[in-house]
C-alpha positions as CSV (number, residue, x, y, z in Angstrom):
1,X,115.9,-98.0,-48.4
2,X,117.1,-98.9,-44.7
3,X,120.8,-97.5,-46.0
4,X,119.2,-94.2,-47.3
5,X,117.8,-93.6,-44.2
6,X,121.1,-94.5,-41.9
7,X,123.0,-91.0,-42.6
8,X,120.0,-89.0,-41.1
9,X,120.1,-91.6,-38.0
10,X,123.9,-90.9,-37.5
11,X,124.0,-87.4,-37.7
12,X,120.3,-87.7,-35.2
13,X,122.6,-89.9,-33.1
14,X,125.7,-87.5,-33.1
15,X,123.7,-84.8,-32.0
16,X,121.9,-86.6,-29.2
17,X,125.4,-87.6,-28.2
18,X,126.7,-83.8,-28.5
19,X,123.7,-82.7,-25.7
20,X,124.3,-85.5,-23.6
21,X,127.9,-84.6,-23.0
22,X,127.2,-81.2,-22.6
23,X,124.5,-81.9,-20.0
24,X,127.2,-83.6,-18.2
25,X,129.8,-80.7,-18.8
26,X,127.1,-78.2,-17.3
27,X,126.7,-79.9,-14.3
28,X,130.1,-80.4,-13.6
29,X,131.5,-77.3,-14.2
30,X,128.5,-75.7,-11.8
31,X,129.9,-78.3,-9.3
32,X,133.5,-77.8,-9.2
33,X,134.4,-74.7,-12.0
34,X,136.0,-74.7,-15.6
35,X,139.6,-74.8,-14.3
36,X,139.3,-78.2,-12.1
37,X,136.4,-79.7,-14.9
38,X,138.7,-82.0,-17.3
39,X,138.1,-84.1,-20.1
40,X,138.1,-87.3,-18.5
41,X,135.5,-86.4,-16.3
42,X,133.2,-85.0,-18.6
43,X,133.6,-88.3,-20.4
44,X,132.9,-90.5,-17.4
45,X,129.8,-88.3,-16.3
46,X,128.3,-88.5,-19.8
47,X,129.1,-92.2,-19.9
48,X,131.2,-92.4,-23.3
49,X,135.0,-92.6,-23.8
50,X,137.4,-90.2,-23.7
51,X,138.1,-90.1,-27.6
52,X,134.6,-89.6,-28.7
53,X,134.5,-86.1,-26.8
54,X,137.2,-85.0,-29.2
55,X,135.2,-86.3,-32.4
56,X,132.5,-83.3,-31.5
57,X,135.7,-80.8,-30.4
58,X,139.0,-80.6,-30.7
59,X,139.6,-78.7,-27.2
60,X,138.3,-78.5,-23.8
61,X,137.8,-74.5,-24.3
62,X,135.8,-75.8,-27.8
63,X,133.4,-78.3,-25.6
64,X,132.4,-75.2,-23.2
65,X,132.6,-72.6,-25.3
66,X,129.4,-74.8,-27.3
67,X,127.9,-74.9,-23.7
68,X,127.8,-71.5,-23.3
69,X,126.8,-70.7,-26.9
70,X,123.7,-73.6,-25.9
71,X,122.6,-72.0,-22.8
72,X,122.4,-68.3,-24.6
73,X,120.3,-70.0,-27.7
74,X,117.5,-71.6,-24.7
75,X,117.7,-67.9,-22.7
76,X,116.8,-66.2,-26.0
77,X,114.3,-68.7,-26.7
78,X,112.6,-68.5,-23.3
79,X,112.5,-65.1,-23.8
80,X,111.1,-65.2,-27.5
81,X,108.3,-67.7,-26.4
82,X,107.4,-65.2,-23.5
83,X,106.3,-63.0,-26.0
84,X,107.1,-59.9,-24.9
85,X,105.6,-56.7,-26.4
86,X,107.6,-53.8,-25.5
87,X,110.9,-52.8,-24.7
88,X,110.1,-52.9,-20.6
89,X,108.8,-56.5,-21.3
90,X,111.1,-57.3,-23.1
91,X,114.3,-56.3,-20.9
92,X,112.0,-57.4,-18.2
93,X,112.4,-61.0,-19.5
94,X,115.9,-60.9,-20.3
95,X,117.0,-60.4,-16.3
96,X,115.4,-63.2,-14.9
97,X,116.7,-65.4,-18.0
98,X,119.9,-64.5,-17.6
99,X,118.9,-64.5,-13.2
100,X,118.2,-68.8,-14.4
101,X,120.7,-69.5,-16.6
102,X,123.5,-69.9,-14.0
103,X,126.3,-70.3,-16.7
104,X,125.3,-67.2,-19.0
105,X,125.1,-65.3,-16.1
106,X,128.7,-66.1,-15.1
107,X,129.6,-65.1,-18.9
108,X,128.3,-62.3,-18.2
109,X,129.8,-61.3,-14.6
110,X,133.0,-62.8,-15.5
111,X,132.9,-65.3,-12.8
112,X,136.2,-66.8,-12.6
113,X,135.2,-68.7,-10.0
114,X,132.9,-70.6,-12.2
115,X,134.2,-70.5,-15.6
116,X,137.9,-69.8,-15.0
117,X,139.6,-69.0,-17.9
118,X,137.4,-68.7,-20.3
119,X,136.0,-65.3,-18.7
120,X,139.7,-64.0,-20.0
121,X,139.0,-65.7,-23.5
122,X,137.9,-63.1,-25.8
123,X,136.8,-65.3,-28.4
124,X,134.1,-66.6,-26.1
125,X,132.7,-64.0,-24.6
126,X,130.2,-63.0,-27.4
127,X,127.7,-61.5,-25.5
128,X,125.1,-63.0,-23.4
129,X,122.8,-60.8,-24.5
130,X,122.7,-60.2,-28.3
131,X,123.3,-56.3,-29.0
132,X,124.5,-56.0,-32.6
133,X,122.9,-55.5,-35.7
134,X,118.8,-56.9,-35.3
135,X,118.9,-54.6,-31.8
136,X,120.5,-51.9,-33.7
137,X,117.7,-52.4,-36.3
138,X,114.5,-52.6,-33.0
139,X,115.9,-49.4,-31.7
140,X,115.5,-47.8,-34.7
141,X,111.8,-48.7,-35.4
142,X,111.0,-47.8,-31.8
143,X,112.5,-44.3,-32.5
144,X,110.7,-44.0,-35.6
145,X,107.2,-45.3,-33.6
146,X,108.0,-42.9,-31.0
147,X,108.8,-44.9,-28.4
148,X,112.4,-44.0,-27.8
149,X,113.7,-40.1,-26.6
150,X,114.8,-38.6,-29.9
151,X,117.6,-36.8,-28.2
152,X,119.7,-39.5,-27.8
153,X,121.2,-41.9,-30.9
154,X,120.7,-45.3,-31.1
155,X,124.6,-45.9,-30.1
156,X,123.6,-44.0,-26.8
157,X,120.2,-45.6,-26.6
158,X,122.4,-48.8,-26.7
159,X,125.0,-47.7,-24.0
160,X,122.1,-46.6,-21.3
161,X,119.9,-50.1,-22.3
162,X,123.4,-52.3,-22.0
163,X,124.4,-50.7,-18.7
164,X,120.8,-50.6,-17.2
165,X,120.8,-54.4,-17.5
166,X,124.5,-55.8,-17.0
167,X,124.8,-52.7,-14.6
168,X,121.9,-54.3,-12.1
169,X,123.1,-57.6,-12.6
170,X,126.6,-56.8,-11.6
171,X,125.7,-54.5,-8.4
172,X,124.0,-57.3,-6.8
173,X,127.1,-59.6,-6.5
174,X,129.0,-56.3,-4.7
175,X,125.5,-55.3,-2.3
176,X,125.0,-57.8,1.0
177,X,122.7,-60.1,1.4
178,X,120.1,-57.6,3.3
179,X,120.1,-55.4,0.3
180,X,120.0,-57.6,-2.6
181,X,116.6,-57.8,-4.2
182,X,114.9,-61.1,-4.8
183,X,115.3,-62.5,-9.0
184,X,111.8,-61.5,-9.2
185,X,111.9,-57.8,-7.7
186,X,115.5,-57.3,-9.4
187,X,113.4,-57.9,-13.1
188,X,110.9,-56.0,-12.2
189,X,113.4,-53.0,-11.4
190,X,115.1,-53.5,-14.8
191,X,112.6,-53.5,-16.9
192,X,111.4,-49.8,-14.9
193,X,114.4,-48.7,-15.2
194,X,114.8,-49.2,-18.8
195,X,111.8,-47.5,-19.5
196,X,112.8,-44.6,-17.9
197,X,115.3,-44.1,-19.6
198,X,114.6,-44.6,-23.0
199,X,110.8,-43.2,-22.5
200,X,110.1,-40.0,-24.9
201,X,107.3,-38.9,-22.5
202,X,104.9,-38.4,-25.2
203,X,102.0,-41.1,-26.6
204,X,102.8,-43.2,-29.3
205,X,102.0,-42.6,-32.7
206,X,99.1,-44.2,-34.6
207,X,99.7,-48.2,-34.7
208,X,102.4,-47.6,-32.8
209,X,101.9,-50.3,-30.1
210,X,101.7,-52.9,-32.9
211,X,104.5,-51.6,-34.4
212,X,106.7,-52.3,-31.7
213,X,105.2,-55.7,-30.7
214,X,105.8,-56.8,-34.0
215,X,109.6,-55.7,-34.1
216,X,110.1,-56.9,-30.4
217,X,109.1,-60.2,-32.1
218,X,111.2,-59.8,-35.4
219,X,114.2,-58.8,-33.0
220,X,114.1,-62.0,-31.1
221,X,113.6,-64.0,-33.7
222,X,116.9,-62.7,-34.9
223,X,118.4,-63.1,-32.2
224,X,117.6,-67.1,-31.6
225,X,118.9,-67.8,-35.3
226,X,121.6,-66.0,-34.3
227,X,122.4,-67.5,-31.7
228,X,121.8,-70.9,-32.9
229,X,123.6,-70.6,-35.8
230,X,126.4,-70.4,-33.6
231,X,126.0,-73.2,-31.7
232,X,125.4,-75.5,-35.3
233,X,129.1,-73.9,-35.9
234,X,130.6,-75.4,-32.5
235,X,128.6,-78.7,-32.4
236,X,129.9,-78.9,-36.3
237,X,126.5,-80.1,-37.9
238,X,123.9,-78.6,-39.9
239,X,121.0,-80.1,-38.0
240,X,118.6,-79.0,-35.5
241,X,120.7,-77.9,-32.3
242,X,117.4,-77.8,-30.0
């Protein structure tokens, strides 16, 4: 019975392992950037040897690229377990994730500074924010609940939504310090602004409102299996990544 039981325990140990050595990745590559974080340290802050980093990946870029896929699957699920009901709330949320989650953020800004070459790396720079086919598919039940502008089509809807958050996100980094807005305020002004925008100026139709909550929550829960299907691809296992 005990051997039955041991492959489960190795693959619960391997992925214990995995997260520890990320942990120490993230907080070294916060400290001193991708391009001066090597292997050797990542090993020595996570307390194993050098060679059992390259049993999870077989490359540097592979170890952080997983880092960055784990920090979007913990944004996305912060954001799912908020439980946002609309699309304000819901892009409301997303900014001050992404404001907390220093490393998606600098995905997202292409912060050499921070992540080096890997903002250059095409292959892993997915998106911090998911925008392909389960937001393709919330757009269109808002516009057929009446809660979108029906002048516009859902690629456009997409193109104002995208810009209005990565657009706000980005200014602040260019604005001094006595304009920026606090995390808080800088939310609050995204979530208004995507409103705005995509409002059709009209009350919704009958059931509406539930309609929409229930595909904000369908679209996020898209979006963290998604997401963490990803990660299982880049930590190489099949078990629970969280």
């Amino acid at each position: 019975m005990a051997k039955a039981g041991r492959p489960q325990q190795d693959a619960a140990r391997r992925l214990e392992r995995a997260h520890r050595i990320l942990d120490a990745a993230a907080g070294l590559i916060m400290r001193w950037g991708y391009d001066k974080t090597t292997i050797e340290d990542v090993a020595k802050a996570a307390g194993v040897a050098k060679g059992t980093i390259y049993l999870h990946w077989n490359t540097r870029d592979a170890l952080f690229g997983a880092l960055l896929r784990r920090d979007r699957v913990l944004m996305l699920e912060e954001v799912r377990d908020a439980r946002p009901a609309t699309l304000g709330e819901l892009f409301g949320l997303l900014a001050g994730a992404l404001q907390r989650r220093p490393l998606t953020k600098a995905g997202l800004l292409g912060d050499s500074e921070v992540l080096g070459k890997l903002t250059r790396e095409k292959r892993d720079r997915e998106g911090s924010v998911p925008f392909g086919g389960p937001f393709e598919r919330y757009l269109a039940v808002l516009r057929e609940q009446g809660a979108l502008r029906a002048d516009r089509t859902p690629a456009e809807h997409l193109t104002v939504l995208g810009s209005t958050l990565y657009g706000f996100l980005i200014l602040q980094g260019y604005l001094p310090d006595a304009l920026r807005s606090s995390d808080e305020r800088l939310s609050e002004l995204i979530a208004d602004a995507a409103v705005r925008a995509t409002e059709p100026g009209r009350p919704l139709r009958p059931g509406g409102a539930e309609a929409v909550s229930s595909a904000t929550a369908e679209y996020l829960d898209a979006a963290v299996d998604i997401a963490r299907d990803k990660l299982r691809e880049s930590l190489g296992t099949k078990e629970n990544v969280t």
